[in-house]
C-alpha angles and dihedrals in degrees: 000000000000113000109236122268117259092190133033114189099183121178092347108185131180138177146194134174103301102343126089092212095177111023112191089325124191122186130157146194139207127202110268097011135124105221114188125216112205127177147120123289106276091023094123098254092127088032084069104034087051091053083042084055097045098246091111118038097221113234092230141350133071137271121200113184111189093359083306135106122245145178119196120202106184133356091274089071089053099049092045091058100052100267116120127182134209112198122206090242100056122241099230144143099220093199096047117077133243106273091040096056090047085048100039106126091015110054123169113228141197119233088009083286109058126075117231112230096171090053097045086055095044087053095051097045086054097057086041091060103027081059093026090244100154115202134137107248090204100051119100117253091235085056101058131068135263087262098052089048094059083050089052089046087053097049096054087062099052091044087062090051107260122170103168100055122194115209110191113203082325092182099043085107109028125095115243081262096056098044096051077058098051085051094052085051087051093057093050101053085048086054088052090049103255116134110220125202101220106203101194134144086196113104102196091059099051094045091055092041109036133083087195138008129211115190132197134195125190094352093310130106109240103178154329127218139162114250093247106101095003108126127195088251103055089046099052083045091059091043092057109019097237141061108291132195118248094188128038119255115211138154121235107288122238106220117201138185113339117268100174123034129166124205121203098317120197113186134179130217121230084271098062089250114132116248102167116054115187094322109188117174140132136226116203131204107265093021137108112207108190126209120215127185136138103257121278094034098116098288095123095045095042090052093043088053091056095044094047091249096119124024112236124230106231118337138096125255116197121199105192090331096309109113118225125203124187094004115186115209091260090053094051083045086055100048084059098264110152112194132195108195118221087224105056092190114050091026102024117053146012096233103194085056114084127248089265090047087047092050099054095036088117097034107030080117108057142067119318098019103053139359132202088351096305116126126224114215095183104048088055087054094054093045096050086051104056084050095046089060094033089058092032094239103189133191099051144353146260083304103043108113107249085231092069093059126098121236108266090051094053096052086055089059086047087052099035090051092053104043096048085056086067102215132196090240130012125215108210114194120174093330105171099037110147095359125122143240104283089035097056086039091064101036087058090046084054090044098055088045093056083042085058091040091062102265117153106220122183102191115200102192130169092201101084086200087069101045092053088047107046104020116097086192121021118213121194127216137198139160087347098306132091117248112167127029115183138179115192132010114354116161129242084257105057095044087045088052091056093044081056092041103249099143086050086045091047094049095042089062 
């Protein structure tokens, strides 16, 4: 028998200038499910979560919460009532601990004045058990991982009392460890009869995670089915509206002279301690060269070195055989270095600019957009929108703030910005993080077409998927040196016993 439903979402509609973002929306929940939302970017899922969660008022439709209506005017609605949400981009207070940031706005005291510390921890320490949630209530958030933020994050939630949790692309910025983690800490808050809301555009984790699975395209619910007999196929199917590839088709590559060559880079983190340990590698015209590593193994600094980002600390880095020392960001974007950051907000975008603004951030000086220091408006206008439509940017226009965009949006002006400038080589970090389906299907496309114009790409992923379908060469990384290079076929599991250092491991014995 069906378990009864917690949360009913009927004829949901909302509107903004010019955009229908839930059109006549339906959703439901049962008591103890996990209920996943798929859909595009753009395709309404956080529009409605974030109604659900009382930070939009819906234009029409009905919420019953319970069996009972109910209007929520502000989060604090929500919360009250036992919802808690965890956004993509994480709601937390870097230089607070742990336990302060769970506790912040309901603190418990001492003598009705005097915050308890020792009972906020002890508190902590008891949800973490009780959902195996293991974090350190006393660290600093700046001080813990991604992963453990998202537990934070969790936790905060619980500790208010939620029992109808919403996890927005809950996995866009953890590491294939980390998110085999966060599902076993799903399970365990179903077993424990929450019902959880699971926002996702992959389709290999919903189909391991969900009971069912409601999907919406442009605004509009298309379907909901349970997971049992749902492929990977027929859901990317009802999230486009067409057949999509799943893997890249490309012919053999044909890699010409180097274009980007590093010499024995040695490269240090923030904290003086060395990442990157003699890196040598090369990068050909009409050649993608993918990176794979299990996260924290020297891919940020080594990426922040060749982008300028970050100073080495002995090594040589070579742009189309000119050697460049003590590059800025502005001389690698000169010597014809494009660069896609893995992390699209602090490194990304300016999100108070517009997507225009955003567009033109490297070229705002040159022909066409400007002339003798005089800036065009217009013509940045024009140009944002032709790549707005080329890279299928949904949720504004050339004058949308980057900032009002969802995710998945805002990595496709990232994207969008770097590949028009047509660059020599192309660092690809993390390009299609928190994108879907269609969206991943035609950046690879684009990939694979600068690849065949001659572009040099080196690709740092951490989707192995991605670097065995899209890489012509496959480097491996670990702890900051290279330890497997393959061409051809080379299986998940090999790849996978390098990432973990088991070359270095075998050669060491």
């Amino acid at each position: 028998m069906a378990a009864e439903l917690v949360l009913e979402m009927r004829g949901i509609r909302k509107e903004f200038p010019g955009i229908v973002a839930n059109d006549n929306v339906s959703f439901d929940l049962r008591g103890g499910e996990v209920h996943a939302l798929l859909g595009e970017n753009g395709a309404g899922k956080s529009t409605l979560m974030n109604i659900l969660y009382g930070l939009y008022k819906a234009d029409a439709g009905e919420i019953r919460l319970r069996g009972k209506p109910v209007t929520f005017t502000s989060a604090k609605d929500a919360i009250e009532s036992g919802i808690g949400m965890v956004h993509q981009h994480f709601m937390l207070i870097p230089v607070m601990t742990v336990a302060e940031n769970i506790v912040l706005g309901n603190e418990p005291v001492r003598d009705a004045v005097v915050l308890d510390e020792g009972g906020a921890e002890a508190r902590v320490r008891d949800l973490s058990h009780r959902f195996g949630l293991a974090v350190d209530p006393t660290a600093l958030v700046s001080q813990i991982t991604v992963g453990q933020q998202q537990r934070v994050e969790i936790i905060k939630a619980l500790y208010r009392g939620a029992d109808v949790l919403i996890l927005d692309e809950p996995t866009a910025v953890l590491t294939p460890q980390e998110a085999a983690e966060l599902f076993a800490i799903i399970r365990s808050l179903q077993a424990d009869g929450n019902s959880i809301i699971f926002i996702s555009h992959k389709l290999n984790e919903v189909l391991e995670i969900a009971d069912r699975i409601t999907v919406l395209r442009r605004g509009k619910t298309v379907e909901t089915v349970p997971r049992e007999g749902a492929t990977q196929e027929s859901l990317a199917r009802a999230m486009v509206g067409r057949e999509v590839l799943l893997r890249v088709e490309k012919p053999p590559g044909e890699p010409g002279d180097v274009l980007l060559e590093l010499e024995d880079l040695h490269v240090l983190d923030d904290r003086g301690i060395e990442k990157v340990s003699g890196v040598s590698l090369t990068v050909r015209a009409g050649e993608i060269v993918g990176l794979a590593g299990v996260d924290g193994n020297g891919q940020t600094e080594l990426i922040d070195a060749i982008a300028g980002l970050r100073r080495p600390e002995s090594g040589t880095i070579r742009v189309a055989g000119k050697e460049l020392r003590h590059a800025s960001p502005r001389d690698m974007l000169d010597a014809g270095v494009g660069h896609i950051p893995e992390d699209r907000q602090r490194r990304g975008l300016v999100l108070e600019f517009t997507i225009a603004e955003n567009i033109a951030l490297h070229d705002y000086g040159e022909p066409p957009d400007a002339k003798w220091g005089v800036l065009f408006p217009k013509r940045l206008i024009e140009r944002a929108r032709t790549l707005i439509k080329m890279f299928d940017v949904r949720g504004g226009g050339p004058l949308t703030r980057a900032g009002g965009l969802s995710g998945g949006n805002q990595q496709k002006v990232v994207a969008a910005r770097e590949i028009a400038r047509d660059p020599k080589v192309l660092i690809a970090a993390q390009p299609t993080r928190g994108l879907d389906v269609g969206a991943i299907e035609y950046l690879h496309r684009r990939l694979v077409e600068e690849r065949d114009e001659g572009r040099a790409i080196l690709l740092i992923s951490l989707e192995l998927d991605e670097i065995l379908s899209l890489s012509d060469r496959i480097l491996v990384l670990y702890e900051g040196s290279i330890v497997g290079e393959h061409t051809g076929d080379v299986s998940e599991d090999q790849i996978g016993f390098e990432m973990l250092g088991g070359r270095r491991e075998a050669a060491a014995v």
